[in-house]
C-alpha positions in Angstrom: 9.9 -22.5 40.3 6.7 -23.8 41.6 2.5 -24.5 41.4 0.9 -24.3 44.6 -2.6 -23.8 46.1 -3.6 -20.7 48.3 -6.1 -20.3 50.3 -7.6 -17.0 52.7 -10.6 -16.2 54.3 -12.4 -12.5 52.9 -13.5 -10.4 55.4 -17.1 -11.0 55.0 -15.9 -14.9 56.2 -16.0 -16.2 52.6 -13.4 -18.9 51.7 -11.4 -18.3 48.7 -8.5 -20.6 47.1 -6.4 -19.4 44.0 -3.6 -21.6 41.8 0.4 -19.7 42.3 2.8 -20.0 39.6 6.2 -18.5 41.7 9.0 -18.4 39.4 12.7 -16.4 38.9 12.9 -15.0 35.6 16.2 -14.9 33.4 17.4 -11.5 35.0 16.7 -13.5 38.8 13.5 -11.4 39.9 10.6 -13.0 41.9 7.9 -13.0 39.9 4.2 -14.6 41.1 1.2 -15.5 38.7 -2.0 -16.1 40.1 -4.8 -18.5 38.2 -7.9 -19.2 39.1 -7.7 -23.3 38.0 -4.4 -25.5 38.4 -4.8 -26.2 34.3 -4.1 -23.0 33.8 -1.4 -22.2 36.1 0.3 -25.9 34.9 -0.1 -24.6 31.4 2.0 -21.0 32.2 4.3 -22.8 34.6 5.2 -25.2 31.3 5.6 -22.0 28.9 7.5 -19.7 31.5 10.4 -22.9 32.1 10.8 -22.8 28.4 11.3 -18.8 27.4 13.0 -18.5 31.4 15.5 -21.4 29.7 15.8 -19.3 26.3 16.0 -15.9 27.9 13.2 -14.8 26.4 10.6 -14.0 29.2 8.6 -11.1 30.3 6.5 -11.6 32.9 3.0 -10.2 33.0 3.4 -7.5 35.8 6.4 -5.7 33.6 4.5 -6.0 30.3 3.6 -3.6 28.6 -0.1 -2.7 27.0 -0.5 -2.5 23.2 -1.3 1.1 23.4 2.3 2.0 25.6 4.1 -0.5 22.9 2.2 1.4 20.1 3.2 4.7 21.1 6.8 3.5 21.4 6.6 2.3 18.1 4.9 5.0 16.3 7.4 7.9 17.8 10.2 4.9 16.4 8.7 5.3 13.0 9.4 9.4 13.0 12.6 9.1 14.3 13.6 6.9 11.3 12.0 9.5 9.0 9.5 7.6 7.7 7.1 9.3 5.2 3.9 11.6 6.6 1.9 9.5 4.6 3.0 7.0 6.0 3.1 7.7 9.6 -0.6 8.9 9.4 -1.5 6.0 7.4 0.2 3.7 10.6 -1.8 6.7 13.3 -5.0 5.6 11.8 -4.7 1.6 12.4 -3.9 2.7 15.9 -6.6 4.7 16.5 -9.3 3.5 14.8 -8.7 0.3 14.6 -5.9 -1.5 16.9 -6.5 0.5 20.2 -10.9 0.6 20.3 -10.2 -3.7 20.9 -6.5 -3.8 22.2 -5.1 -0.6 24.3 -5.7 -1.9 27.4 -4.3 -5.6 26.2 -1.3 -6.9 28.0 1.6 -7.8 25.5 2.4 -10.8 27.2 -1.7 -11.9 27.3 -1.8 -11.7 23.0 -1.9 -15.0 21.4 -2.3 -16.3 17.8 -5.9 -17.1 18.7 -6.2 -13.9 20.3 -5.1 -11.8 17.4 -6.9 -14.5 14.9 -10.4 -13.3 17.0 -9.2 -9.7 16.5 -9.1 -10.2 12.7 -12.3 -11.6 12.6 -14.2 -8.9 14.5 -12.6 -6.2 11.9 -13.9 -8.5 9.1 -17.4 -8.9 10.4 -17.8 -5.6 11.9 -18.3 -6.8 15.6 -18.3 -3.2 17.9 -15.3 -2.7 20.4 -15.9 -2.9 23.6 -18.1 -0.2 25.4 -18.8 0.9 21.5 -22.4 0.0 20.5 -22.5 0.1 16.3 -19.5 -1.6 14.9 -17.5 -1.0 11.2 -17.2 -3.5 9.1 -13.2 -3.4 6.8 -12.5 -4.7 4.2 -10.1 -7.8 4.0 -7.3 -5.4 2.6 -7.8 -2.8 5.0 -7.3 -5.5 7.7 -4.6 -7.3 6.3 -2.7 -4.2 7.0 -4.0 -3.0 10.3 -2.8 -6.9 10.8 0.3 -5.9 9.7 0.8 -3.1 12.0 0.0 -4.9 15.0 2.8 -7.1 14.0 5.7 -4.4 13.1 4.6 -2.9 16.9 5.3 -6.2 18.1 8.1 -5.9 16.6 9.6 -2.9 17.9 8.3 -4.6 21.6 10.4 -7.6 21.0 13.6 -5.8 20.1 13.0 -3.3 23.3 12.9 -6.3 25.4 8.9 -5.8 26.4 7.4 -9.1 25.0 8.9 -12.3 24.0 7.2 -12.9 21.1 5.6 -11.8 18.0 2.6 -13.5 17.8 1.6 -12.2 14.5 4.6 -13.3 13.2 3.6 -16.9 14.9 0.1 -16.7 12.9 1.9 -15.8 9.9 3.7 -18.8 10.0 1.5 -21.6 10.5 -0.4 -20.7 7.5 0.6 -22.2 4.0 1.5 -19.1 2.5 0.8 -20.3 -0.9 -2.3 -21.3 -0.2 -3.1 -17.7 1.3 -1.4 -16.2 -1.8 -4.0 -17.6 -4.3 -7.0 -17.1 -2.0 -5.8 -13.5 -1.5 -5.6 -13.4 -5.4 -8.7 -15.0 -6.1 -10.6 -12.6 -4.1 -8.7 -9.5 -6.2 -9.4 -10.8 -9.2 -7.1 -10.4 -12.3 -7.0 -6.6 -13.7 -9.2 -6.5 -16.9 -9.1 -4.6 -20.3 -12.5 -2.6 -20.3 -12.6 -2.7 -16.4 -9.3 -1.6 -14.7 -7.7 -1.3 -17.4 -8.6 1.3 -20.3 -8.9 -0.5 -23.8 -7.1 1.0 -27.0 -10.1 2.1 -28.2 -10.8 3.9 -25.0 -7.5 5.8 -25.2 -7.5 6.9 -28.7 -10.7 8.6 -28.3 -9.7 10.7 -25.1 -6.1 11.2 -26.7 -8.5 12.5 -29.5 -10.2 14.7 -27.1 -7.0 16.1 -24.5 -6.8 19.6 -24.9 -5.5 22.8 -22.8 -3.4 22.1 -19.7 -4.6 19.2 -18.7 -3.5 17.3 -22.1 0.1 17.4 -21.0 0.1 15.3 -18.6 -2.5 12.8 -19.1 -0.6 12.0 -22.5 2.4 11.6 -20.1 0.4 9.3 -17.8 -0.8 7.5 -21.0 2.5 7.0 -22.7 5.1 7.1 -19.9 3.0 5.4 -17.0 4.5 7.2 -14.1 2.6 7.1 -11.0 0.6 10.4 -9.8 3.3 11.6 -7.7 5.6 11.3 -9.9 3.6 13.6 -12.6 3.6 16.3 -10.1 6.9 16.0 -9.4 7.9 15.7 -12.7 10.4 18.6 -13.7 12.0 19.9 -16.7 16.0 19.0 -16.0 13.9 15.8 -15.9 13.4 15.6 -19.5 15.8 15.2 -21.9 14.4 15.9 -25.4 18.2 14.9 -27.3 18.0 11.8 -26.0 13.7 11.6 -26.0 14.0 10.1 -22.9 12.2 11.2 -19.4 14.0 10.4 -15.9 11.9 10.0 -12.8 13.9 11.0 -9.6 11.7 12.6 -7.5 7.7 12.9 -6.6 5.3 14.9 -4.7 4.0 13.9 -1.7 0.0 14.0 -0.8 1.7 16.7 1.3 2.7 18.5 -1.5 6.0 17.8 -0.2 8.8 16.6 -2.4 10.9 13.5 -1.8 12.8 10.8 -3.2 11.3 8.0 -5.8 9.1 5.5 -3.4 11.5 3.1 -4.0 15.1 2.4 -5.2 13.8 1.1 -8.7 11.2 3.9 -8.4 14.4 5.9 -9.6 14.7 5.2 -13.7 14.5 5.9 -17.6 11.9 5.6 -19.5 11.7 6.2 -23.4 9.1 9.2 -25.0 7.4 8.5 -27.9 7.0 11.3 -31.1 3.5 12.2 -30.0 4.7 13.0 -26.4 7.6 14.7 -27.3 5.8 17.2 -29.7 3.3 17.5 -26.6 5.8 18.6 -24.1 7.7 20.4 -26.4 4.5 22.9 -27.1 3.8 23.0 -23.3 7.3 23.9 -22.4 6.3 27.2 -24.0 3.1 28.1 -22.1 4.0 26.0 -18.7 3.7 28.6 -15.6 6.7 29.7 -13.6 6.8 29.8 -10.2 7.8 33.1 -8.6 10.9 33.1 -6.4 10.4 36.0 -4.5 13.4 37.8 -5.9 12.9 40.7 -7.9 15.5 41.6 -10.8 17.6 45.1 -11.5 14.5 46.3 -13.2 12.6 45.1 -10.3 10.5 43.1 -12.0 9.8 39.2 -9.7 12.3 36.4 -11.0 10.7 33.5 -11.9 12.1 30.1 -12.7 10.6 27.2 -15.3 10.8 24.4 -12.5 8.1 21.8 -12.5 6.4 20.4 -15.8 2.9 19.8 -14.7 2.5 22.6 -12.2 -0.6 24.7 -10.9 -1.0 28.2 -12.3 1.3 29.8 -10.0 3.9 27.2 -10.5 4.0 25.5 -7.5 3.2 21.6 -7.3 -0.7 20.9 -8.7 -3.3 19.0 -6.4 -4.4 15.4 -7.2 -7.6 16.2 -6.7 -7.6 19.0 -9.4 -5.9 17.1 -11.9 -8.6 14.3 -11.3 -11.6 16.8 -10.8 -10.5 19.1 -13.3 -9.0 17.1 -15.9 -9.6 13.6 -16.2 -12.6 12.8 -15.6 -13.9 15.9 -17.7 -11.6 14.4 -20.9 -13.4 11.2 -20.1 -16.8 12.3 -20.8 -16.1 14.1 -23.8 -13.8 11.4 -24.9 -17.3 8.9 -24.3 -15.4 6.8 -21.5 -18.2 6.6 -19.4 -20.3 4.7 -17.1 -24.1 5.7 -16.5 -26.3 5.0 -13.8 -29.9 6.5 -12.0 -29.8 8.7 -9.6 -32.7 8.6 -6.7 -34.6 10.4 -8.7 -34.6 8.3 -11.6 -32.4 10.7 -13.9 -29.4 9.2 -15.6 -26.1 10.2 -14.4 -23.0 10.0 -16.8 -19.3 9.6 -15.0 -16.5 9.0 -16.1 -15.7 5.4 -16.1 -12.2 5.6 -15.0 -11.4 8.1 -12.5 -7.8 7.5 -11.1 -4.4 8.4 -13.0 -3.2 4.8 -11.7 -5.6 3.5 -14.2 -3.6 4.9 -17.0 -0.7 3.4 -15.7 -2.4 0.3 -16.0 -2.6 0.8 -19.5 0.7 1.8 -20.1 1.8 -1.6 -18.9 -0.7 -3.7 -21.1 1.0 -1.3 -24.2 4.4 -2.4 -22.6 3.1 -6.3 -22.9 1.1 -6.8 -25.9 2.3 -7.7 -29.1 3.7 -5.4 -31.7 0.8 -7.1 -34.0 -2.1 -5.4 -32.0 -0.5 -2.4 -31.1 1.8 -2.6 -28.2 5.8 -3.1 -27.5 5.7 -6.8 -26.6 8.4 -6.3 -24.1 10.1 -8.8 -21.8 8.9 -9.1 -18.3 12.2 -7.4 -16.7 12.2 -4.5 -19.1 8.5 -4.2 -18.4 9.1 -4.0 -14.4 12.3 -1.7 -15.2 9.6 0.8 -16.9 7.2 0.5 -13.8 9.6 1.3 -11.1 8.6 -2.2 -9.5 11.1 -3.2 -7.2 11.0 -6.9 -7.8 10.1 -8.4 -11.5 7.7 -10.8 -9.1 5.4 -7.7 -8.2 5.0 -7.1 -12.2 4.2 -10.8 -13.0 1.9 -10.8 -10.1 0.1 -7.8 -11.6 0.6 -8.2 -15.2 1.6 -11.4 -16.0 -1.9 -13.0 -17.0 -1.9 -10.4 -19.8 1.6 -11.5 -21.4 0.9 -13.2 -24.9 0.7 -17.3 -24.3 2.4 -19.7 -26.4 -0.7 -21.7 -26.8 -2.8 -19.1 -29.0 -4.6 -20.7 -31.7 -2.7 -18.7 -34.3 0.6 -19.3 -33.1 -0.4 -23.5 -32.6 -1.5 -23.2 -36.4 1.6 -21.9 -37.8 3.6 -24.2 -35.3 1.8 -27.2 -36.2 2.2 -26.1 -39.8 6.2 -25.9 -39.9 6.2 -29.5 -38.0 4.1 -31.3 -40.8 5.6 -29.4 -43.5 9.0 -31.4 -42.4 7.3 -34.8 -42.7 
């Protein structure tokens, strides 16, 4: 393993000197580096002795690009049968994102600094090369094209094409608590009256629900299953003796059907009076969906399958239930937000307009305290409820709006007993 200087004439007479780094890697190949400046080749001759020492070397010529390793990794992801949301989800930070500023990067050339730079061109909308009008993401947007990059590292690293994550590497350095509170600082804490409906908002659309949207908003409302879960939702799910509703499946943006989106996705949760009697009247009117097989009579079979379907019985659209039903029972219900349109007319929209918005709520009735209203549950039961899978993700969420033991009430009462004693 050795530095040394070369020098050659061009063919136009011009003299020409360059910086070698020649080198046998781990596996005993020749392998030659050429630098323009001894620093630098000094610099790669130091790194290569170390990961040629640890096994761990790939030299630049047998690299791969990041495009090549992305590929690898993205046909990886099918063959483990990860979700299609998913997999498009991962297709889009490759090619909208990763490849316009890395598919012709060597693996071997990325660097912490290099990937730090990347991060900051996604922030501040700097264009990709040959592009001329850039895009600028948001820091949540990058933080996961981020952590794309560094699962295709990943899969490089355990196929033997880079030595390193680097990603990993920048991870690493950082205080990680530090970047926890400056990640939750910029979220902000969910708010009632903002992201999270108030009681008085609910009463008034439960007050206003009606045809066959009211079904499963009140379930949304009182159950706080997640969207895909509603339209997944079916009735061998429901167990009126026991007035208890069990969530093991969901619906796909697909419309496909799979398992819960995680182990603890999988649970029980307990129906109150008001939702029974709900489903229970629904049950009755709920569409079938037709199975293509026709009776002795010849009339088509069909089966009572899903509890929130669409109106042939198949698996309903988000979009409908949001377009259709939501933000409609909003309006009438007064939950809404106005604004001027260019014009100068005032439009009225419904001020929250997601179904994970309701879930929200459901975990603030969960929390609160059976004085205003709510079930004052512990943290674990809480999370159990969710389908978290960690009680940390539920205290990260929810845990500003658990009752304190500092409230002035409960100080009063406490200082109270103490004196009371003396």
């Amino acid at each position: 393993m050795s530095v040394r200087k070369r020098t050659w004439t061009t063919g136009k007479g011009e003299q020409r000197e360059a910086w070698i780094v020649d080198y046998v890697d781990q596996a005993g190949r020749r392998c030659i580096q050429t630098f323009e400046r001894k620093k630098e080749a000094d610099a790669y001759h130091a790194t290569v002795r170390v990961e040629v020492s640890e096994g761990t070397h790939t030299a630049r010529s047998r690299s791969q690009t990041v495009r090549e390793a992305g590929e690898a990794w993205h046909a990886t992801c099918e063959r483990n049968g990860l979700e299609r949301g998913t997999l498009d989800q991962y297709r889009d930070h490759l090619e909208h994102h990763i490849y316009p500023f890395l598919a012709a990067v060597k693996l071997s050339d990325l660097s912490a600094p290099f990937v730090r730079e990347f991060q900051d061109k996604l922030l501040d909308g700097k264009p990709a090369p040959g592009a001329t009008e850039g895009k600028q993401r948001s820091p949540a947007l990058v933080k996961k094209v981020v952590g794309s990059l560094g699962s295709l590292l990943s899969d490089a690293q355990e196929r033997g094409a880079v030595s390193r994550n680097v990603v990993r590497d920048l991870s690493s350095r950082r205080k990680r608590g530090s970047a926890k509170k400056a990640e939750r600082r910029q979220r902000g804490k969910l708010k009632i009256g903002a992201d999270i409906p108030a009681p008085a908002e609910i009463r008034s659309l439960v007050a206003k629900l009606s045809g066959r949207w009211r079904p499963i908003i009140m379930t949304a409302i009182f159950t706080g299953l997640r969207a895909s879960e509603l339209r997944g939702l079916r009735w061998i799910d429901i167990d009126f003796a026991r007035n208890e509703l069990h969530v093991r499946q969901r619906a796909d943006a697909y419309n496909e059907i799979g398992a819960p989106k995680s182990e603890s996705g999988e649970r029980t949760i307990p129906m109150p009076p008001i939702l029974i009697n709900t489903l229970r009247e629904w049950k009755l009117k709920c569409p079938r969906r037709d199975t293509g097989k026709k009776d002795g009579s010849g009339e088509p079979i069909k089966v009572l399958e899903l509890v929130f379907p669409n109106g042939k019985g198949n698996i309903e659209s988000l979009s409908n239930i949001l377009k259709r039903g939501l933000a409609p029972a909003m309006i009438a219900a007064g939950v809404t937000l106005s604004s001027k349109d260019e014009e100068g007319k005032e439009v009225v929209e419904a001020k929250y307009t997601g179904l994970h918005s309701l879930r929200h709520f459901y975990a603030s009735w969960c929390i609160n305290r059976r004085a205003e209203g709510g079930l004052e549950l512990p943290l674990k039961v809480v999370s159990g409820r969710l389908g978290h899978s960690t009680i940390a993700m539920t205290a990260d969420v929810y845990g500003h709006l658990f009752p304190r033991g500092d409230d002035g009430a409960e100080l009063e009462a406490a200082e109270r007993q103490l004196l009371a004693a003396t």
